[in-house]
N, CA and C of each residue as an Amber inpcrd file, in Angstrom:
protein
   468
   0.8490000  -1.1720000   0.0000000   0.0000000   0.0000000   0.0000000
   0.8940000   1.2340000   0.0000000   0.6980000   2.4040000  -0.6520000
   0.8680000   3.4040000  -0.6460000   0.9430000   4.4280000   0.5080000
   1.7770000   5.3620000   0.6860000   1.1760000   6.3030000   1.9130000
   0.0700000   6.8120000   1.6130000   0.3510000   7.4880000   0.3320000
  -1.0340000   8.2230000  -0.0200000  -2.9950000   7.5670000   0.3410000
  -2.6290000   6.3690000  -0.1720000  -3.9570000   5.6860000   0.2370000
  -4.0940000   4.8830000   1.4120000  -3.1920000   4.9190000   2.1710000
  -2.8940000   4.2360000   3.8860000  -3.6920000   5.8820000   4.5190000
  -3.1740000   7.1690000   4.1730000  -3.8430000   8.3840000   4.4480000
  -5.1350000   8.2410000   4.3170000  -5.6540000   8.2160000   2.8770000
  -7.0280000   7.9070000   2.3690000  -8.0590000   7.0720000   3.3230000
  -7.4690000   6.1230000   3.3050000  -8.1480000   4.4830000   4.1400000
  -8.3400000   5.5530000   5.5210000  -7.2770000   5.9810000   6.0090000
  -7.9680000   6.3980000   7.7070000  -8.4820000   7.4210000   7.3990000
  -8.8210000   8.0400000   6.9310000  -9.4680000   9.6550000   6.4750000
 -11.3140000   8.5550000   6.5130000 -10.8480000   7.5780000   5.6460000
 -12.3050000   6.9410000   5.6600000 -12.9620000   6.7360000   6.9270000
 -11.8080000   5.5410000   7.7820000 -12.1650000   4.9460000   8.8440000
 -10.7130000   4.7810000   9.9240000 -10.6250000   5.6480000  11.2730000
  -9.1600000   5.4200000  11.7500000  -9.0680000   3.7460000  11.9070000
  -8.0870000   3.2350000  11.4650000  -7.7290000   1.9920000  11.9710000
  -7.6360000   1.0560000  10.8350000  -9.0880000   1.6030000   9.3510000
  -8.7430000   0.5330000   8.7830000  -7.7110000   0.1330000   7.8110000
  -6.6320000   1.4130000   7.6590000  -5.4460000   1.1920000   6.4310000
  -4.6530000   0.3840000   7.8080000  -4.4500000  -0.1320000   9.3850000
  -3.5360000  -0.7170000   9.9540000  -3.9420000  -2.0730000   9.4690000
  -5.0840000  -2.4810000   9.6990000  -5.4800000  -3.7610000   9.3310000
  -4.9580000  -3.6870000   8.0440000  -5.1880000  -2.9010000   7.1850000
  -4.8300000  -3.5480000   5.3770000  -3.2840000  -3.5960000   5.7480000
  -2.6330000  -2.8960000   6.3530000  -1.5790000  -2.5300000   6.3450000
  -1.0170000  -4.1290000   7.0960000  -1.7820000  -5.0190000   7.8920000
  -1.4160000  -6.4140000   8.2170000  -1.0030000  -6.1110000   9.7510000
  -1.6520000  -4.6110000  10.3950000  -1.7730000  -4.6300000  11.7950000
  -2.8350000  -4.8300000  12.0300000  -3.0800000  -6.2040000  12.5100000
  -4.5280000  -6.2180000  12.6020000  -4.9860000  -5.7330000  13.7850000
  -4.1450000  -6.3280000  15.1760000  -4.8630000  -5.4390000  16.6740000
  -4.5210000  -4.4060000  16.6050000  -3.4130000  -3.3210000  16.3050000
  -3.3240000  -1.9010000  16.1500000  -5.0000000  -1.5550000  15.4790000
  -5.0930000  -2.1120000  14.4950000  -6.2320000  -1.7810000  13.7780000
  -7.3730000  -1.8150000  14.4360000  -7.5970000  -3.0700000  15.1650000
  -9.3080000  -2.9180000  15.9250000  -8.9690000  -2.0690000  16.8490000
  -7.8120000  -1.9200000  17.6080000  -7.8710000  -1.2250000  18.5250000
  -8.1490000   0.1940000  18.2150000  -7.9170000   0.8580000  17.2050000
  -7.8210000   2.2410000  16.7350000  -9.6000000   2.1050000  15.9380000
  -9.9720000   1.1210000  15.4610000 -11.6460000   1.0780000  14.6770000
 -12.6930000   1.0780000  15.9800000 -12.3190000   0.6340000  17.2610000
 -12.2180000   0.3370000  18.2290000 -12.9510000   1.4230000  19.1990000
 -11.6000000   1.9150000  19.2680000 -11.7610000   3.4510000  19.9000000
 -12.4810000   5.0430000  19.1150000 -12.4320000   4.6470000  17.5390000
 -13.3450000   5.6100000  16.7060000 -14.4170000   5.1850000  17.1220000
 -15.3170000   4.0060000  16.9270000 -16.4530000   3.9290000  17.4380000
 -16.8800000   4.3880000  18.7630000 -15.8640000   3.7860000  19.8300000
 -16.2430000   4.2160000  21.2900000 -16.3650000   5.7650000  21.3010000
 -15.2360000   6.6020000  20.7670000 -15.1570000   8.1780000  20.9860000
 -16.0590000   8.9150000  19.9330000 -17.2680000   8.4550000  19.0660000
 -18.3300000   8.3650000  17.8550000 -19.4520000   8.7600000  18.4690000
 -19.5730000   7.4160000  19.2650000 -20.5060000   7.3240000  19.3840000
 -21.0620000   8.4120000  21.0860000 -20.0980000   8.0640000  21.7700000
 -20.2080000   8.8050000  23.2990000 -19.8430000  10.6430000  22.8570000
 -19.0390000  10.8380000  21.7270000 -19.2540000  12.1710000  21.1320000
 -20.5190000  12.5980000  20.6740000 -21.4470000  12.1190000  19.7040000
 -22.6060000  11.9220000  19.0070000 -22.2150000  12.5430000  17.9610000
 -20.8850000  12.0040000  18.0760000 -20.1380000  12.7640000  16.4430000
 -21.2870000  12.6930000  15.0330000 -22.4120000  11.5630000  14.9540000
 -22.7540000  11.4400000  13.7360000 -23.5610000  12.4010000  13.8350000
 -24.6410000  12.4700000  14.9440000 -25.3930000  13.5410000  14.5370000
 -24.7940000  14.9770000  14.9450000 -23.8430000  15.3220000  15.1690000
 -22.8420000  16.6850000  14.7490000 -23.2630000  16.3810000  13.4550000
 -22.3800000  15.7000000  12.7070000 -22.2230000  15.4940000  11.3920000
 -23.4930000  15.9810000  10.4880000 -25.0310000  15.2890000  10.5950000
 -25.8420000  15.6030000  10.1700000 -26.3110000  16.8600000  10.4070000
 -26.7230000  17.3410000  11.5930000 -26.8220000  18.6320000  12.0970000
 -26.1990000  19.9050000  11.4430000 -24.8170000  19.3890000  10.9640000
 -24.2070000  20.3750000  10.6920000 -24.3440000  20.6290000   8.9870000
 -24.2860000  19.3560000   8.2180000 -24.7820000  19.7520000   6.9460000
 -26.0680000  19.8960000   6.3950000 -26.8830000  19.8170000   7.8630000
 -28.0960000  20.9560000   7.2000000 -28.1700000  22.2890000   7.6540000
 -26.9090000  22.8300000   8.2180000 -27.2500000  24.3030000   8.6980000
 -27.6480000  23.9280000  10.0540000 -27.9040000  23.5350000  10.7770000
 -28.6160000  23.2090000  12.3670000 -27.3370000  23.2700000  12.9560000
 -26.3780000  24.4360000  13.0810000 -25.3880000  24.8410000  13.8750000
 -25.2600000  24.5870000  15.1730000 -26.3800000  25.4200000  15.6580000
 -27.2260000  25.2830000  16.9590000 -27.1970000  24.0300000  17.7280000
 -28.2600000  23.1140000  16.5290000 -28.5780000  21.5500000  17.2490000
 -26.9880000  20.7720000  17.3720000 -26.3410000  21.1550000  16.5460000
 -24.9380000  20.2320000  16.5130000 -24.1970000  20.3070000  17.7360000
 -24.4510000  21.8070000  18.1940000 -23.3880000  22.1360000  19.2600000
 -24.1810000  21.6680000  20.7180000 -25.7410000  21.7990000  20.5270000
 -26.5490000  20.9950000  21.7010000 -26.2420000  19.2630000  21.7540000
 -26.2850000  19.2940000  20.6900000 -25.5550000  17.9670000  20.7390000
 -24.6390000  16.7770000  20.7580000 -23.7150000  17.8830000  20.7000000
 -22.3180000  17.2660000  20.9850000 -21.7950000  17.1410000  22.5120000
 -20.9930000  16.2790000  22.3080000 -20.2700000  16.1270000  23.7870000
 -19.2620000  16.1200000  23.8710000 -18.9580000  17.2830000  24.1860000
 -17.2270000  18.0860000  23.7160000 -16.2830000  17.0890000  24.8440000
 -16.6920000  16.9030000  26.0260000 -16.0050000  16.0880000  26.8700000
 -15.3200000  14.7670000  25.5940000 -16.1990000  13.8230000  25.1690000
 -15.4830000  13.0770000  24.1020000 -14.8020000  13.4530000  22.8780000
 -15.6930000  14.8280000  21.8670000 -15.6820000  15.0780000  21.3110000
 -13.8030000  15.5040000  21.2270000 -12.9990000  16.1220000  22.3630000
 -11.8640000  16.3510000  22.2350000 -10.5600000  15.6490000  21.8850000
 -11.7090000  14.1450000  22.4190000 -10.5060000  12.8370000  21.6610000
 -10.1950000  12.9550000  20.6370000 -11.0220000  13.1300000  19.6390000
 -11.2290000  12.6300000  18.2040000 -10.2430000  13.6740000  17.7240000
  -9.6500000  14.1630000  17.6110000  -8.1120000  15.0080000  16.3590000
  -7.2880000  14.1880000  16.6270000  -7.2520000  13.8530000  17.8240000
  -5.6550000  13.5500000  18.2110000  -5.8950000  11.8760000  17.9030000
  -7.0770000  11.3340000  17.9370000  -7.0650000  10.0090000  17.5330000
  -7.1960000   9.4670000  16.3800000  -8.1430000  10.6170000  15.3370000
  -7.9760000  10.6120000  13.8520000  -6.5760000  10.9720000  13.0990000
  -5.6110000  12.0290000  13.7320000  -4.5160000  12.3870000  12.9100000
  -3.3590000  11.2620000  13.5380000  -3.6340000  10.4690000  14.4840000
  -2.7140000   9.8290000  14.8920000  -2.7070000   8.4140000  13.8410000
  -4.1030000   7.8300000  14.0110000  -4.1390000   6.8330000  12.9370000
  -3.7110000   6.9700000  11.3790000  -4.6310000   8.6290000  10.9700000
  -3.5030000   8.9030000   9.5480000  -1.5720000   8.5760000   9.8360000
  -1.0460000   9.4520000  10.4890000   0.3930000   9.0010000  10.7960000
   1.1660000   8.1790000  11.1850000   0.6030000   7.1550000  11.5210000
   0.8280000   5.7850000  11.9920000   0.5190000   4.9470000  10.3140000
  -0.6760000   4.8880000   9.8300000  -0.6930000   4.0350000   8.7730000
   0.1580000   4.8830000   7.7490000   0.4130000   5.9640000   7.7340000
   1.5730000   7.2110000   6.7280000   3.4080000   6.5800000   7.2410000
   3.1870000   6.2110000   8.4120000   4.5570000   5.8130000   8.8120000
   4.6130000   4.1540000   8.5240000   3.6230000   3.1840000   8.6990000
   3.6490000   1.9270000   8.3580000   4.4270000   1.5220000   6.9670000
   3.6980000   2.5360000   5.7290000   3.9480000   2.6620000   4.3710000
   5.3190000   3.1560000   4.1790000   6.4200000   3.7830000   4.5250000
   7.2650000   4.3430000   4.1530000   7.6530000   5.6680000   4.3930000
   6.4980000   6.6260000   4.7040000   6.5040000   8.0300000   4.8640000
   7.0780000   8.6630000   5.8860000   7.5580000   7.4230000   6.6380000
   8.5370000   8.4490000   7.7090000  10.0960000   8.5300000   7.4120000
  10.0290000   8.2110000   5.9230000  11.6630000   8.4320000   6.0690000
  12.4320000   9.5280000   6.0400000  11.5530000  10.2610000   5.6870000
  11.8900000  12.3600000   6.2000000  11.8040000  12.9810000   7.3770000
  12.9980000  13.2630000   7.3340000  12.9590000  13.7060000   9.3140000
  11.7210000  14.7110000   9.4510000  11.2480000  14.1640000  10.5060000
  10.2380000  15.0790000  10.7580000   9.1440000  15.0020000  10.0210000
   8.2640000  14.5120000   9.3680000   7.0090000  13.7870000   8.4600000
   6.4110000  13.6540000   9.3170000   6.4540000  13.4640000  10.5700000
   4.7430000  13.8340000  11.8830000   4.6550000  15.3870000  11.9650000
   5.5340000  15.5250000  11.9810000   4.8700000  17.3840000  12.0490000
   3.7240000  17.9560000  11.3580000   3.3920000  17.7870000  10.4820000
   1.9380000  18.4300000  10.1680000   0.7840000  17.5520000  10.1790000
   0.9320000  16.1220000  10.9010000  -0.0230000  15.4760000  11.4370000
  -0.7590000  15.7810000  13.0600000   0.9140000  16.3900000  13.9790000
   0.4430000  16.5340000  14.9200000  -0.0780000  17.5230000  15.0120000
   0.4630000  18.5710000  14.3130000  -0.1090000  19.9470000  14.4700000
  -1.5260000  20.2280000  14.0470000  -1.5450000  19.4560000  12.8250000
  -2.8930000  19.1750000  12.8690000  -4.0830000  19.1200000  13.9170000
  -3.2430000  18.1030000  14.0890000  -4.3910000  17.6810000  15.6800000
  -4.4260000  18.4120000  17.1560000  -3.1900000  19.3190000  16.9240000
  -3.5950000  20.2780000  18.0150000  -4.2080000  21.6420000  17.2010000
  -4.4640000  21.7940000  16.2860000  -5.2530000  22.9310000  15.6120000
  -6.5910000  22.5810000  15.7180000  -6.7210000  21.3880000  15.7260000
  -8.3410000  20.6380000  14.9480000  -8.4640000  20.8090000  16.6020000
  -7.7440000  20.3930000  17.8590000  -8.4580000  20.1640000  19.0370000
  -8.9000000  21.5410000  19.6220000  -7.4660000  22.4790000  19.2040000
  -8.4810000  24.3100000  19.6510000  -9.5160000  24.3410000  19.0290000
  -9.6410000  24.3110000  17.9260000 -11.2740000  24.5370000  16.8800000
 -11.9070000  24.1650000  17.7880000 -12.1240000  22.4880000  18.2100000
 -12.7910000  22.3160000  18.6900000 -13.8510000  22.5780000  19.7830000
 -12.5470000  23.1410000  20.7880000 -12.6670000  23.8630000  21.8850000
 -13.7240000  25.0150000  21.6070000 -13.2100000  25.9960000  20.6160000
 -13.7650000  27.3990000  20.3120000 -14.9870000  27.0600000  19.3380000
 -15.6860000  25.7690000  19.0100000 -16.3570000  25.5320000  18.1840000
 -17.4490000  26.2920000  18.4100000 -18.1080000  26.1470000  19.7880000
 -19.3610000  27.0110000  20.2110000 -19.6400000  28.0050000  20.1080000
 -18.3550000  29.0250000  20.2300000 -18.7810000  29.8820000  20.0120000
 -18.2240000  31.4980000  19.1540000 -16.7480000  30.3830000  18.5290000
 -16.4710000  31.2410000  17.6750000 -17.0530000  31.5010000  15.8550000
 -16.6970000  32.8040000  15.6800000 -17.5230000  32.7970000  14.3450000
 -16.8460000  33.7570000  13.3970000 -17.1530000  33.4620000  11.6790000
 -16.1940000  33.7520000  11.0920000 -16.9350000  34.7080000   9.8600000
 -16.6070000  35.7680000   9.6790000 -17.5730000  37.0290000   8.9250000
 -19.1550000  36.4240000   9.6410000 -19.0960000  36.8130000  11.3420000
 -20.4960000  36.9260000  11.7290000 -21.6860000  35.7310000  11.6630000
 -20.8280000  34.4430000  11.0170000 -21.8450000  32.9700000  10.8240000
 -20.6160000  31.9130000  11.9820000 -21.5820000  31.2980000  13.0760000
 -21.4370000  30.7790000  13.8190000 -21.1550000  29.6160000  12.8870000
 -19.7180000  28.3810000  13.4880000 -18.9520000  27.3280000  12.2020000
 -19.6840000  25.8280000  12.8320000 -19.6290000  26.0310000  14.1860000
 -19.8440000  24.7210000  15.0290000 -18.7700000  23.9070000  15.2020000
 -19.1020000  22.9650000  16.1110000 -17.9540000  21.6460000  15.8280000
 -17.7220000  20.7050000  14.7890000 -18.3130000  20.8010000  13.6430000
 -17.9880000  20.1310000  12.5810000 -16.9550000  21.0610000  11.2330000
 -17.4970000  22.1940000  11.2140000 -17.0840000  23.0860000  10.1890000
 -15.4820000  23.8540000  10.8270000 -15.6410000  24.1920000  12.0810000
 -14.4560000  24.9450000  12.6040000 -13.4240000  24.1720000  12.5000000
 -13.4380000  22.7210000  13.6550000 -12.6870000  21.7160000  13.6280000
 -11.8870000  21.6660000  11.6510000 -12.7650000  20.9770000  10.7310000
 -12.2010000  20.6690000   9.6410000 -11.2390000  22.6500000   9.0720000
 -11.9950000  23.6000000   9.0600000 -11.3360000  24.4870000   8.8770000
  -9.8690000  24.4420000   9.7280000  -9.6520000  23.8330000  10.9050000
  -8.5270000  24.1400000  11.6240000  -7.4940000  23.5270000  10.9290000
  -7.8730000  22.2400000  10.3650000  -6.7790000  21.7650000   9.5810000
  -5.8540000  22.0790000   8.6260000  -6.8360000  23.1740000   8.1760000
  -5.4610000  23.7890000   7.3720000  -4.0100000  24.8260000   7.7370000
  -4.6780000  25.3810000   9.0250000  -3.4030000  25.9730000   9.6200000
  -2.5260000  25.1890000  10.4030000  -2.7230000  23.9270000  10.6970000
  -2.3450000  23.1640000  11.5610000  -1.3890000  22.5010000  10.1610000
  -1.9410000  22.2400000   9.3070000  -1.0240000  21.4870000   8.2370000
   0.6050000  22.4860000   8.2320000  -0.3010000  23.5980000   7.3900000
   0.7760000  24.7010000   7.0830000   1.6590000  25.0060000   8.7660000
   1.2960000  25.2850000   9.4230000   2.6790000  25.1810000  10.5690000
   3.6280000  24.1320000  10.8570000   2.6010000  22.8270000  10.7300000
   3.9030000  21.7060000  10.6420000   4.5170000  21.5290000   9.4510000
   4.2380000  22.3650000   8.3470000   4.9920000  22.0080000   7.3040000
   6.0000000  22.9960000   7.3270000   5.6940000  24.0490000   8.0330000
   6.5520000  25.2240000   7.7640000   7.8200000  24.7620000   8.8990000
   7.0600000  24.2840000   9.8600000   8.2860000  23.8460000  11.4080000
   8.7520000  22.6090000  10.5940000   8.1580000  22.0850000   9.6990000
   9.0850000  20.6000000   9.2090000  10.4060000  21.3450000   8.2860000
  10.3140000  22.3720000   7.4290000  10.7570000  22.5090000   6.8110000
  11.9040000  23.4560000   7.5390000  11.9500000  24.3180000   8.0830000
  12.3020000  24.8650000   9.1000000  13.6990000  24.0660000  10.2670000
  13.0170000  22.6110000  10.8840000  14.0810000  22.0510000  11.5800000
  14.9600000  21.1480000  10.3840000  14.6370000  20.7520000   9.2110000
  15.4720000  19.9710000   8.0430000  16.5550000  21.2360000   7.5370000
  15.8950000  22.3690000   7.2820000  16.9910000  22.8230000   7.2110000
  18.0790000  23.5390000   8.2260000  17.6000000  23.8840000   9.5990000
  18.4650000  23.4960000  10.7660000  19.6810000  22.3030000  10.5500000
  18.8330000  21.5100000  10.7020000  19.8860000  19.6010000  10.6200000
  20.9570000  19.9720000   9.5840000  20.3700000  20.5220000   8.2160000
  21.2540000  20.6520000   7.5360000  22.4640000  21.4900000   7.6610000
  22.3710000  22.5380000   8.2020000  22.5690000  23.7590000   8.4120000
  24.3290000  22.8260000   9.3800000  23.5040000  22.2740000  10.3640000
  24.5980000  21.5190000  11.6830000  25.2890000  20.2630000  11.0000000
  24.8150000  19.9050000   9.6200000  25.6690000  18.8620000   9.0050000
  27.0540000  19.4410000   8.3900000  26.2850000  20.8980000   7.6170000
  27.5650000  21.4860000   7.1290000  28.5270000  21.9450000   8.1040000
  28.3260000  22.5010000   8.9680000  29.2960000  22.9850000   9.8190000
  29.8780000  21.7810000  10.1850000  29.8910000  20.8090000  10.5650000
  30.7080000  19.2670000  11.3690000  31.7890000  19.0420000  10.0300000
């Protein structure tokens, strides 16, 4: 398997590119714990709530207490099945997974009640918006400590 589609596969479902990947208990354990932190979140109906506009109902209905698992347990399974495949052979290739997941977990936090040109985002819309600054900082800090390393290779 590919990194690219080991990414894909957990973007679908965390856990199931470990199983393809031939981890099978990493895998239930991580399909495992998406369900447990899913369902005690009421992540699905966030989900629905939120793509009909029911901002409101999403955020009544979420349970941010669980709801805070889920970045750090979704971007962990992407980087784990991204590292299974090959993708960690660049120093530093978790960096814009983790950061990710600490961007996606502030969103989260501020889901209730922050808002962006005056329209309230919720916990479904903020969260996924966070990901993109969370990418771009670990890519910028990835790129950033490689050329550090480099920087301390030339001098030796």
């Amino acid at each position: 398997m590919k990194a690219s589609e080991a990414i894909l596969w957990s973007i679908a479902l965390p856990g199931f590119a470990q199983v393809l990947n031939g981890r099978i208990v990493k895998g239930i354990i991580l399909i495992g714990l998406e369900f447990l932190i899913n369902i005690q979140s009421h992540l699905n109906e966030v989900i629905i709530f939120s793509f009909y506009g029911q901002i409101e109902m999403a955020i009544a209905n979420a349970n941010f207490q669980w709801l805070m698992f889920y970045p750090c347990l979704y971007f962990f399974a992407m980087w784990d099945a991204y590292r299974d495949t090959g993708g960690n052979e660049k120093p530093y290739a978790f960096l814009p997974f983790v950061f990710s997941a600490y961007f996606v977990t502030v969103g989260t936090i501020y889901s209730s009640t922050f808002t962006l040109f005056e329209v309230l985002l919720g916990p479904l819309w903020l969260p996924i918006l966070s990901v993109l600054p969370g990418m771009l900082v670990g890519f910028l800090l990835q790129k950033l400590m490689r050329k550090r390393d480099s920087l301390r290779c030339q001098l030796k």
